[in-house]
N, C-alpha and C positions, 0 to 999 in steps of 0.2 A: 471549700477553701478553709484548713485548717492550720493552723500551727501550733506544734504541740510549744515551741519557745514562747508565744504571748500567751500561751496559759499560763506557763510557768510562772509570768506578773503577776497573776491572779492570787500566787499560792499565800501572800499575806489577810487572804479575802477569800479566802474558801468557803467560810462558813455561810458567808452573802451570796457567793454564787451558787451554792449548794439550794440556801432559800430560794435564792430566783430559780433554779429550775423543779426544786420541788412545786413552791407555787403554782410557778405558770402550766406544769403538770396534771397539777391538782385542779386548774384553770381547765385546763382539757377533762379532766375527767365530769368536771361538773358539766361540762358545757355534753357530753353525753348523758349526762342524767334530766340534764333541762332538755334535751331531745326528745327524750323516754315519755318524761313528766307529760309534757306538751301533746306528743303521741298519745296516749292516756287518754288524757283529758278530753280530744276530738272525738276519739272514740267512745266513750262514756257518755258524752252530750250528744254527739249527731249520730251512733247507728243505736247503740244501746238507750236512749233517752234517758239518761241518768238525770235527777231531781237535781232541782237549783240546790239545796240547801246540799246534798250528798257530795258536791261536785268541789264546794269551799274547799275541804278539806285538802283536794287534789290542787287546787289552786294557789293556797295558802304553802302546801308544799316548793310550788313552782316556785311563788313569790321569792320562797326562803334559799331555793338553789340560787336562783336572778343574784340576791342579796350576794351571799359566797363566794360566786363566780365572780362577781365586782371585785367582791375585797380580795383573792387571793388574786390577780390579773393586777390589782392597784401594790397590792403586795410586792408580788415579782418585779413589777414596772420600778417600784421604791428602792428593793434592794439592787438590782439591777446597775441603777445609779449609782449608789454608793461603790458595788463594786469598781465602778468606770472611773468615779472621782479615786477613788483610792489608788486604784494602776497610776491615773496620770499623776499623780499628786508622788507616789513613790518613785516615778519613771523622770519623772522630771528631777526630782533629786538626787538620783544616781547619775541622770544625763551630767547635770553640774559641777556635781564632787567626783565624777570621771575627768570632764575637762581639767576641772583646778590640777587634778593630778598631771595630766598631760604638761599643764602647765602652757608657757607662754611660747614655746618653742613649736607649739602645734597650732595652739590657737592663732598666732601671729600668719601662719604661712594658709590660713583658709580663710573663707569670706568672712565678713562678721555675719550680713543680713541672712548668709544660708545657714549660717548655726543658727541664728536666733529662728529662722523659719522653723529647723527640725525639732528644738527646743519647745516651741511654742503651736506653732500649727500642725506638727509633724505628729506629737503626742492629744492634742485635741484630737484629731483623727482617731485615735485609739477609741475614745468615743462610745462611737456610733457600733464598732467592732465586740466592745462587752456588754457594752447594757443593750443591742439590737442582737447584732447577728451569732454572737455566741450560746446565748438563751435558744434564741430559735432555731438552729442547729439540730441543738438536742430536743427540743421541741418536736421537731419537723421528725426525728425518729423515734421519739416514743410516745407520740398521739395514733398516730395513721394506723401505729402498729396494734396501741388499745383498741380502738376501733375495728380492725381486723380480727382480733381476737373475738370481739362482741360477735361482729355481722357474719363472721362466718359459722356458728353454729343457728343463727337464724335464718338464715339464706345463704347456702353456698354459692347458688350463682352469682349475685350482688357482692357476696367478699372476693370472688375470681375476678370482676370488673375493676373491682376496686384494687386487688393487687397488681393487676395486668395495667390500670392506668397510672397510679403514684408512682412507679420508677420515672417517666415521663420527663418529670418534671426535674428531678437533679440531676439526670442526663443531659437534657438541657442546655442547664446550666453549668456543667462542665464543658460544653460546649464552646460557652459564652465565654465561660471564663479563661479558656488560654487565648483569645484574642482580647478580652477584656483587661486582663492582669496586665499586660504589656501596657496597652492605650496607660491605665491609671499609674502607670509605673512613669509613664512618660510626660503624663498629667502633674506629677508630681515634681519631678525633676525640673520641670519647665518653670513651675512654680517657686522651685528654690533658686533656681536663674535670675528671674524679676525681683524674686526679694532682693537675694544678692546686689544686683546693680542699684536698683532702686534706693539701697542705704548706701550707697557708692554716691552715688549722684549726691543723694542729701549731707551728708559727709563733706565734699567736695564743693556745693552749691556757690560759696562765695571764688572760690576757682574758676569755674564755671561760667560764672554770670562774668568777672574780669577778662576771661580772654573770648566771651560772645558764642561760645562754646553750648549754651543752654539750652540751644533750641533744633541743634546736634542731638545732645544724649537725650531729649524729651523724642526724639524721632526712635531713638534706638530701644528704647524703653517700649513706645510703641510696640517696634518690633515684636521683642519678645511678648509684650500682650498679646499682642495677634495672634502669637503663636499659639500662647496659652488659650486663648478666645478657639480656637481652632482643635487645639488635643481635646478641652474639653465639652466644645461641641461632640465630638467624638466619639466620646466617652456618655454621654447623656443622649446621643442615640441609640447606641448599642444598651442604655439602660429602659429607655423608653420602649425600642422594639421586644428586650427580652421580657419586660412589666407586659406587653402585647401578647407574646404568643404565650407565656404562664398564664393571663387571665384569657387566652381561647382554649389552651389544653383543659386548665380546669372546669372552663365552663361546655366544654365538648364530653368532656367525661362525665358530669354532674348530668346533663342532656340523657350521655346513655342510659346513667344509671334511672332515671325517670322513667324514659321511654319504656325500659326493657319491665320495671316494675309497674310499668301503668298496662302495656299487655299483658302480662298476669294476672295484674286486678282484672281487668277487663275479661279472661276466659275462666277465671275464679282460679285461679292457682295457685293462689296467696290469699293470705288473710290479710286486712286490712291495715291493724294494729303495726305487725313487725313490716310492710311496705312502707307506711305512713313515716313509721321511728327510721327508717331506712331513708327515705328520701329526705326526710328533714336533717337529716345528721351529712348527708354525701356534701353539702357546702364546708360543711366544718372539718369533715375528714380532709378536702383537697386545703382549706383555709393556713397551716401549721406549711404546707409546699409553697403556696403562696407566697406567703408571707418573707419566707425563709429566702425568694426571688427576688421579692422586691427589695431586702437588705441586704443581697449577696453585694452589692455595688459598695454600702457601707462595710463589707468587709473585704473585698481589696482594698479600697482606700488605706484601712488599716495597715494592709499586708504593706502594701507598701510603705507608707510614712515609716513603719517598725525598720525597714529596710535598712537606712540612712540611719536610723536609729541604732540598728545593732552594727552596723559599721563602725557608727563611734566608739559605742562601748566594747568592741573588740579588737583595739585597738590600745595595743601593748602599753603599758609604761614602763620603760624601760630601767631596768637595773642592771646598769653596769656593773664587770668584774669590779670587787673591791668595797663595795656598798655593803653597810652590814648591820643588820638589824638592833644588834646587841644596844640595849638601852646604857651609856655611862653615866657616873653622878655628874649632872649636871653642875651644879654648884660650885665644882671646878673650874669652872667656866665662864665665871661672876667678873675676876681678872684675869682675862687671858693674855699669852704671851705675844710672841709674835706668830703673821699666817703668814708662811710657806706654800710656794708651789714648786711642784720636785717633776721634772719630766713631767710634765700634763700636757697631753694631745686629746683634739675633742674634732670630730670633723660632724659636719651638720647630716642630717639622710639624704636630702637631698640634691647634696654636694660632692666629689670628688678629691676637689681639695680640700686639705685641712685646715678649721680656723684657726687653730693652735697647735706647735706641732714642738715637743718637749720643751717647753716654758717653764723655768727654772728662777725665781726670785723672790723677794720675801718682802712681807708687810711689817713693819716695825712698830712695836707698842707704842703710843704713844707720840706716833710719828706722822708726817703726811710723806706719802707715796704718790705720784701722780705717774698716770700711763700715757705716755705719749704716742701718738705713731696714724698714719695717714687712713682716711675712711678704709674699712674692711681688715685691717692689721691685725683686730683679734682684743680690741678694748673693750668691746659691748659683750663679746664672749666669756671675756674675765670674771665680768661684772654679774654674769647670769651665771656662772660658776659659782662665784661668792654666795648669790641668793637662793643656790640651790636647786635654779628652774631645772637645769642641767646637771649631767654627774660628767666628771671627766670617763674619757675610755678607756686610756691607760694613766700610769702616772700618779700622783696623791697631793691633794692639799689637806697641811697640816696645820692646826692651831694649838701654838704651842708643842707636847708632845704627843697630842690627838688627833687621832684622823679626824677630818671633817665628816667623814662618812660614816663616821661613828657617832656622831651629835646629833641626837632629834630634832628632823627638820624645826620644826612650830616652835622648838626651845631655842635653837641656832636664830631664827627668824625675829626673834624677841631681841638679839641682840647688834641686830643692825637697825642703824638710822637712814634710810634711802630717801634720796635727793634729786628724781629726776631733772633732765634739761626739761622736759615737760612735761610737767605735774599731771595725772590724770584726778578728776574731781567730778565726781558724783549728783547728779541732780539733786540732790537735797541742800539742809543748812548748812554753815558754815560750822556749827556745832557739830554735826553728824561728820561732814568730813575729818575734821580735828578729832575725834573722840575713834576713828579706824586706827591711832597710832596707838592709844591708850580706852576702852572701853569705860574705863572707870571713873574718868575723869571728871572731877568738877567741873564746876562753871568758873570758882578762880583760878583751877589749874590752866583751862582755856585763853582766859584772859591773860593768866601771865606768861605763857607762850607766846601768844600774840604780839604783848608787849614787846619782849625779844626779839622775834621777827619785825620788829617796826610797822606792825599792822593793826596796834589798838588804836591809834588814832581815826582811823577809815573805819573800823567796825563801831565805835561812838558813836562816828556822824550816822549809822544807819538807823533809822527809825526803829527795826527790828531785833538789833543788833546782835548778836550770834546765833539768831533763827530765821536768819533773813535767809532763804531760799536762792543759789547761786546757780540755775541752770542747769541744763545738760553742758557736760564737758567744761563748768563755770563760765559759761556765757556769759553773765554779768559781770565778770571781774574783768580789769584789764589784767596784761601780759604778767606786769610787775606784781598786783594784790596776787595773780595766783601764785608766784615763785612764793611771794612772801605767806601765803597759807601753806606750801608744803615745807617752808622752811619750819613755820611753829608747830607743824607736825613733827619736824624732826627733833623740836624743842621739845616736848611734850613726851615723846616716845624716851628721851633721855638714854639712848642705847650708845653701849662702848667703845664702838664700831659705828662709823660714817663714811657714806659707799655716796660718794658726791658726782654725777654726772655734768659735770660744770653746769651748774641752774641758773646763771648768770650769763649766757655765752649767745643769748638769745634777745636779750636787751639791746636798748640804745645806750651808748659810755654815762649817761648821768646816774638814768637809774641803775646801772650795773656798780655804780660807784657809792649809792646808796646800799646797795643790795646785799654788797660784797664788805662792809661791816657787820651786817647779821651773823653773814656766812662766819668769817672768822671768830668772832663770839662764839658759835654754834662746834668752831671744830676745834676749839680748848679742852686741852684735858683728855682728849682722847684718837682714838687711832683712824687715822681717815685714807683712804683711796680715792684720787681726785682722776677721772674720766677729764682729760683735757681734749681741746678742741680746737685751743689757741694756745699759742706758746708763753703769752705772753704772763697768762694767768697763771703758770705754774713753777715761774723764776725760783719761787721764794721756798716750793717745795725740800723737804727733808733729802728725799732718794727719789730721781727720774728714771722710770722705766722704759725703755726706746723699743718697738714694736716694729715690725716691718711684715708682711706676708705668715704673720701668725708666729715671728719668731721672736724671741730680744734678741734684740743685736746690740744693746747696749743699756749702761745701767750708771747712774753716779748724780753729783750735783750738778745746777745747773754751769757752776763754772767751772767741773770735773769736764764736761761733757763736750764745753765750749770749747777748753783748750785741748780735748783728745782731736777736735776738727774731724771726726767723725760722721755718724748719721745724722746724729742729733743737732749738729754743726750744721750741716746743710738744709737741716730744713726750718732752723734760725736766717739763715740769708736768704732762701727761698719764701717765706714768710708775709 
């Protein structure tokens, strides 16, 4: 089982897998001279009577192949690993900065626990596949073959044995392996299933346990155990039986080759010496087969994890007509004017209908803008327009008199302040989170964010105080510290542009009333898009943008909008 594609991983690590199969080669070649030596030596002491003191030498020899054989086997086995660590180490970081590219548009619609599985367990698997089964590969055909070359000007019947029995054995094992490949293909899948749910459940667990549901998905989890308990039982039979019949091929072939050279010795038709070197080496000749059978297993495994693996990374990022590489000065773009959106239709792949479908309106310097319009209308679409996760299909957003698709993402992205309704927060400190808006930041640039956000008070009382460790998903904070930490991020990042998902619309009325001072503080001075959710919170807005099935259907103040008695109108009395 080869693939010339997980070699190609390798190609930053040539030089190491070159050493491992020199090595382990050279491993092989000694391990026929410690044959020889050994041969030798019996011969010398039990037919020739060779002197104790004569025979050191030969000994001292041997000692010194043993030695060799060690270090280049220890060799190989070293570099071997390195190569392995360096695949996963490079694989795993194209896995990631492929995702980020994908962005949230993909990530969002697949499992988390089955990416994390392929991420993680998918590329461990890789493994077993360079540092085991890739070496012995090549092992497996240029030992048997040295060998061959030796044994057959010494005994051509013994090299005929030996050619006629080592095909045997990867025959085999091609055997094995089209029913094999599948089992661990399915092996694998099964296993990305259980993680998947399995981080569903824990995700959900406080869900769960409320509506008595726990002991439900604790049966269904079973399940799929089971199943998995099952595939690879399956799989660890057909390993176990094919590790059986490779060690009776080898050991039925090693038997002939005996047999046939002990009747020789026995009617003298051989000499001793090359029978002797002959039977002591037929282990080590079938050993490079062997071996190469017991890690065929470790390399399906691989084959497959790679599978799921190179699905992701071949797996388009799309660039839209209109997207265009050309780098502009930036610097232009310190104070920008107003963003424009000119005819922009964007429909999801998934989808049929469009989230957006020629959306025509504009963001005002200076201004607040708030998008109104009922779940699914095309306001979360906007919004991941804005950040770039997405590119329109048709259509253009401009900033000022620039395309948007002409601003470098990472430089465009520096200039927005994002405000989700919920904050995502990092298992680490409170520092570590605050310091994702700005890298550089002090410890008073932190504090005086914080302050802003109405959240130095709570970070004092804590013993640790901006290194206090806040959870997965800030677990130790309630609802309100966490708005109020992404708020002082948005402090902190001090960007011209604030893209506000109403991060208030999740509270109870006191602390939204608390909250909803920061916020204003925070959207002075500069250009803000307010994601509404409630109508109530965007009265006071600049320009209402009215949303309906991905289209505007209306645009104005909120008492432009009241007295047109419009959409916007009715979903004030509906309210």
């Amino acid at each position: 089982m080869f693939s010339r594609r997980l070699l190609a991983l390798a190609r930053s690590s040539q030089l190491a897998l070159v050493l491992t199969i020199v090595l382990g080669f050279l491993g092989g070649l000694l391990t026929i001279l410690q044959a020889w030596v050994l041969a030798r030596i019996i011969t010398e002491v039990f037919l020739n009577g060779l002197a104790r003191d004569a025979v050191l030498g030969l000994l001292a020899a041997l000692l010194g192949v043993v030695v060799l054989k060690a270090g280049a086997v220890w060799g190989s086995e070293v570099s071997a690993n390195v190569v392995a660590q360096r695949v996963k180490s490079d694989l795993r970081e194209r896995l990631v900065t492929h995702l980020t590219a994908l962005g949230p548009a993909y990530t969002q619609s697949e499992r988390t626990g089955e990416l994390a599985l392929s991420a993680v367990e998918g590329v461990e698997n890789l493994e077993s596949y360079f540092s085991q089964y890739l070496p012995q590969l090549v092992l497996a055909a240029s030992i048997p073959l040295s060998v061959l070359l030796l044994v057959f000007p010494l005994d051509p019947l013994s090299g005929l044995v030996f050619a006629l029995t080592a095909p045997l054995v990867p025959f085999f094992m091609i055997l094995i392996g089209r029913s094999g490949e599948a089992l661990t293909s399915r092996q694998f899948e099964t296993l990305r299933h259980l993680s998947a749910h399995f981080y569903d459940v824990l995700q959900g667990l406080t869900t769960l346990k409320a509506l008595n549901q726990s002991r439900s998905q604790a049966g269904v989890i079973g399940e799929v155990a089971e199943r998995y308990r099952d595939v690879t039982m399956q799989v660890l039979r057909i390993t176990f039986l094919s590790a059986l019949a490779l060690e009776f091929l080898t050991t039925i072939s090693t038997a002939i080759i005996a047999v046939e050279i002990g009747f020789r010795l026995l009617y003298r038709n051989m000499e001793f010496l090359p029978a002797f070197f002959i039977l002591v080496l037929a282990p080590d000749f079938y050993l490079p087969l062997r071996l190469l059978g017991l890690r065929f297993h470790a390399g399906m495994s691989g084959v497959s994890a790679a599978k799921r693996i190179f699905e992701i990374l071949d797996l388009p990022v799309r660039q839209p007509p209109g997207v265009v590489r050309e780098q502009y000065d930036v610097r232009r773009l310190i104070t920008f004017e107003e963003i424009s959106f000119q005819a922009v239709s964007f429909t999801y792949p998934d989808r049929s209908t469009p989230a957006l479908e020629d959306v025509t309106f504009s963001i005002l310097p200076g201004k607040t803008t708030a998008l109104v319009g009922a779940s699914g209308a095309g306001k979360t679409t906007i919004a991941n327009l804005l950040m770039r996760f997405i590119e329109p299909q048709s259509g253009m957003i401009q900033v000022g008199t620039l395309a948007l698709s002409h601003i470098p993402v990472e430089f465009w992205r520096t200039q927005i302040g994002w405000v989700p309704q919920t904050p995502y927060l990092f298992s680490d400190t409170i520092a570590a989170n605050l310091r994702l808006a700005k890298p550089d930041a002090t410890e008073s640039d932190l504090l005086c964010a914080c302050e802003r956000a109405g959240l130095l008070d709570f970070i004092q009382s804590l013993p640790e105080g901006l290194q206090t460790q806040i959870g997965e998903r800030g677990a130790r904070l309630s609802g309100g510290q966490a708005q109020r930490l992404a708020l002082a991020r948005a402090f902190l990042k001090d960007a011209p542009f604030l893209l506000l998902d109403e991060p208030t619309s999740s509270l109870d009325p006191a602390l939204e009333a608390a909250l909803q001072a920061s916020v204003q503080q925070l959207m002075q001075g500069r250009t803000v898009l307010v994601i509404a959710h409630r109508l109530a919170t965007v009265y006071q807005a600049d320009q209402i943008v009215v949303l309906d099935s991905g289209k505007v259907v209306e645009k104005g103040t909120h008492e432009e909008l009241r007295v047109a008695n419009g959409f916007y109108a009715r979903l004030i009395r509906n309210a």
